[in-house]
FITIZA-717997 format. One record per residue: residue in three letters; x, y, z of N, C-alpha, C in turn. Coordinates in steps of 0.05 Angstrom, whole numbers, plus 32768, in hexadecimal, padded with zeros to 4 digits. Layout:
N
AlaXYZXYZXYZ ...
***
This chain:
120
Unk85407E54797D85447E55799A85437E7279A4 Unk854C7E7F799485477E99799E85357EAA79A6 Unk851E7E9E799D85017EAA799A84FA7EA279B0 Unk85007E8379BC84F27E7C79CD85047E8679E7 Unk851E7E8E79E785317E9079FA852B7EB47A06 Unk85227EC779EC85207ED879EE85047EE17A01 Unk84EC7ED179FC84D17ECC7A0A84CC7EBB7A24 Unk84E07EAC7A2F84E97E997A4684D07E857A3B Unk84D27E797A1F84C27E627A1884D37E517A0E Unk84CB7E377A1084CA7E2379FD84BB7E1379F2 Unk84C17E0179CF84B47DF779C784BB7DE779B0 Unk84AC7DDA79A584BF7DCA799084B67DD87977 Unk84A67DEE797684B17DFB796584C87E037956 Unk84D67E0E796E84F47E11796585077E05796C Unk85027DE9797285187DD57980850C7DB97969 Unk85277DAE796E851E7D94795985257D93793A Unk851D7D84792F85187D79791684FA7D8E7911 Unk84F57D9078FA84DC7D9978F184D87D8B78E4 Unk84BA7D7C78E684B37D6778CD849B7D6E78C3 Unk84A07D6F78A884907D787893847F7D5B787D Unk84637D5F788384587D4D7870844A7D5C7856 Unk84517D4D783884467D53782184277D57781F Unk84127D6A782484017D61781F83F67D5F7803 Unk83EF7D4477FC83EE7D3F77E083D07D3677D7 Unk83BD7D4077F583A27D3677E3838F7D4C77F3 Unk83787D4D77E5836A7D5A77F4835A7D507815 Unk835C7D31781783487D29782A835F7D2D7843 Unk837C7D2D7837838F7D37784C839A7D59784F Unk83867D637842838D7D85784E83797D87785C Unk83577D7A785E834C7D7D786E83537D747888 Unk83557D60788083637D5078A2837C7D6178B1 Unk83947D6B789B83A27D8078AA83967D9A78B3 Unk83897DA278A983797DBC78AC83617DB378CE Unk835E7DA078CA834D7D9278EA83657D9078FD Unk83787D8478F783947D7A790283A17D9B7913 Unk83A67DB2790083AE7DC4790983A37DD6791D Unk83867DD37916836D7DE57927836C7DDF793C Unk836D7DC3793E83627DBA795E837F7DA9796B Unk83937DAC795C83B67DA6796C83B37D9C798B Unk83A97DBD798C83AA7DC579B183977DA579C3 Unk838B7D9A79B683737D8A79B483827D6B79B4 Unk83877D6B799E839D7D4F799583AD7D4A79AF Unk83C17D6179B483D67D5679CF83D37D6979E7 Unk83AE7D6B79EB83A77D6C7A0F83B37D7A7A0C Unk83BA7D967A0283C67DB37A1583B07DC87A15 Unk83AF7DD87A3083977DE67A3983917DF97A1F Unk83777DFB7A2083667E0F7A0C83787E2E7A15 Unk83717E2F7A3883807E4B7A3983927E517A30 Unk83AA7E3F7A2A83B97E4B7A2683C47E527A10 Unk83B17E4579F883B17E4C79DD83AF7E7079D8 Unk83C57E7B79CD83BE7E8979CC83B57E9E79B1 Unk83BB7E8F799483B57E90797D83AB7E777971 Unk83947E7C796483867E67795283717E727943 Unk83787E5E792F83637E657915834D7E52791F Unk83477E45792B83307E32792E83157E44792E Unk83107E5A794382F57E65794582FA7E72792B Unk830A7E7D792683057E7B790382F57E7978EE Unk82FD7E5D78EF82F47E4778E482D17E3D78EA Unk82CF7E3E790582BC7E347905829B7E4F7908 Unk82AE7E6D790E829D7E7B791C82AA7E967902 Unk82907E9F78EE829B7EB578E082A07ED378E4 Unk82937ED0790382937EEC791482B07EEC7921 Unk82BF7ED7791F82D77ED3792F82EC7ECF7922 Unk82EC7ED378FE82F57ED178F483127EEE78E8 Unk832C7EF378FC83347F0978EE83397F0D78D9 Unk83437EF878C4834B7EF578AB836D7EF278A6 Unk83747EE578C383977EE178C083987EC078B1 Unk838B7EBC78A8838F7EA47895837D7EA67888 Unk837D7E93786F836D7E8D785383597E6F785A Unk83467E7C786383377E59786A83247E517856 Unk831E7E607837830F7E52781F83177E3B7816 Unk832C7E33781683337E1D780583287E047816 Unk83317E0D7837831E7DF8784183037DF87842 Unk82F97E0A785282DB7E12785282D07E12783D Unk82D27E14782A82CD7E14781182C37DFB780E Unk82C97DE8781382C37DC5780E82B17DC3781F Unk82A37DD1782C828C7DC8784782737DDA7840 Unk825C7DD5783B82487DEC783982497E007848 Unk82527DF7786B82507E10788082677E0B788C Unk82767E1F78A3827D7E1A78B7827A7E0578CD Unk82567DFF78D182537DEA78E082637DCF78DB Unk825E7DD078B882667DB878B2827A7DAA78AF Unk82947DC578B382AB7DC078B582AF7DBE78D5 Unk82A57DC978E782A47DC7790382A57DA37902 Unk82937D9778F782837D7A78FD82A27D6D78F5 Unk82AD7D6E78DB82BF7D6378D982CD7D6178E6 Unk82D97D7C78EE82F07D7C790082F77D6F791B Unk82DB7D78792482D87D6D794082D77D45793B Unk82C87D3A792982CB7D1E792282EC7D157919 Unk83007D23790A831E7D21790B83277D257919 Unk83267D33793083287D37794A832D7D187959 Unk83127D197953830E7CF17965831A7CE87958 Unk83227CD87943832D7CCF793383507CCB7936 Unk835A7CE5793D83727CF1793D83787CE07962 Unk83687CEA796F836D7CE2799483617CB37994 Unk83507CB2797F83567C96798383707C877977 Unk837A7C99796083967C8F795383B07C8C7969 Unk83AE7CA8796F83C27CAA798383B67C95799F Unk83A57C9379A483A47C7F79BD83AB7C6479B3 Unk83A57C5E79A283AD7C46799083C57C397994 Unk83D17C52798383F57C4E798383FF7C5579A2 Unk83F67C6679AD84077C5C79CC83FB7C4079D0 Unk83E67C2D79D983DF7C1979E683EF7C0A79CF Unk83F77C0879B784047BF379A084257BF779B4 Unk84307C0C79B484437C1A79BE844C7C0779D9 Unk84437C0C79ED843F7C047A0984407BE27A08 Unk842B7BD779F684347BB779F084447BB179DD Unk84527BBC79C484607BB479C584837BB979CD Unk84887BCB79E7849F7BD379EF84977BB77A0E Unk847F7BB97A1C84807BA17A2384867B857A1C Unk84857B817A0684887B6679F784A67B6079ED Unk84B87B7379F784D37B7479EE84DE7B647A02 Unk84EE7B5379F985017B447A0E851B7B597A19 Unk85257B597A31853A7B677A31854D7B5F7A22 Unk85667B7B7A1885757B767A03858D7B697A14 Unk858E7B5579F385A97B4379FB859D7B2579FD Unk858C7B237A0485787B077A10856B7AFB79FB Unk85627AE579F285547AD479DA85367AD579ED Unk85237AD779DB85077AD179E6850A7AB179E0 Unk84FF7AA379FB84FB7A8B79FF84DE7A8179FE 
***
């Protein structure tokens, strides 16, 4: 809280629970590695206002400063492009899941009887 109290920000960075997943395979460090790059992407928050990312990184080697280690991923793709292709396809993937689960979400909190009451 301090970080963000000290900058007049907030975020759930430093608020919350932090939840941490195992990654225990490789087809899911790619997907996290797509997952982290394009975040800003996943939950609709403006490009501007991103203001650190490894993504052009990733996809662009002239843009690359070297504040992360991207071989292990890149490494698995002949080019950049081809990690671009992926990402951007987990991308979609990632925004039809989540549309998914809200519209599953929405029917079934509709389909709830109010509490206390027997469905008839």
């Amino acid at each position: 809280m301090y970080f963000n109290e000290k900058r007049g920000r907030s975020g759930s960075l430093f608020q919350g629970r932090f939840k941490a997943n195992h990654i225990n395979s490789n087809e899911y460090l790619l997907y996290a590695s797509a997952y982290v790059n394009l975040n800003n992407k996943v939950h609709k928050c403006s490009s501007e206002a991103l203001t650190k990312s490894s993504w052009k990184g990733y996809i662009d080697a002239k843009s690359d400063f070297g504040f992360c280690n991207k071989d292990l991923t890149l490494g698995q793709f002949k080019n950049r492009k081809d990690y671009e292709t992926f990402a951007l396809e987990s991308l979609q993937n990632m925004l039809r899941r989540k549309e998914f689960l809200k519209e599953f979400e929405n029917s079934h909190l509709e389909a709830q009887p109010p509490s206390g009451r027997k469905r008839v």
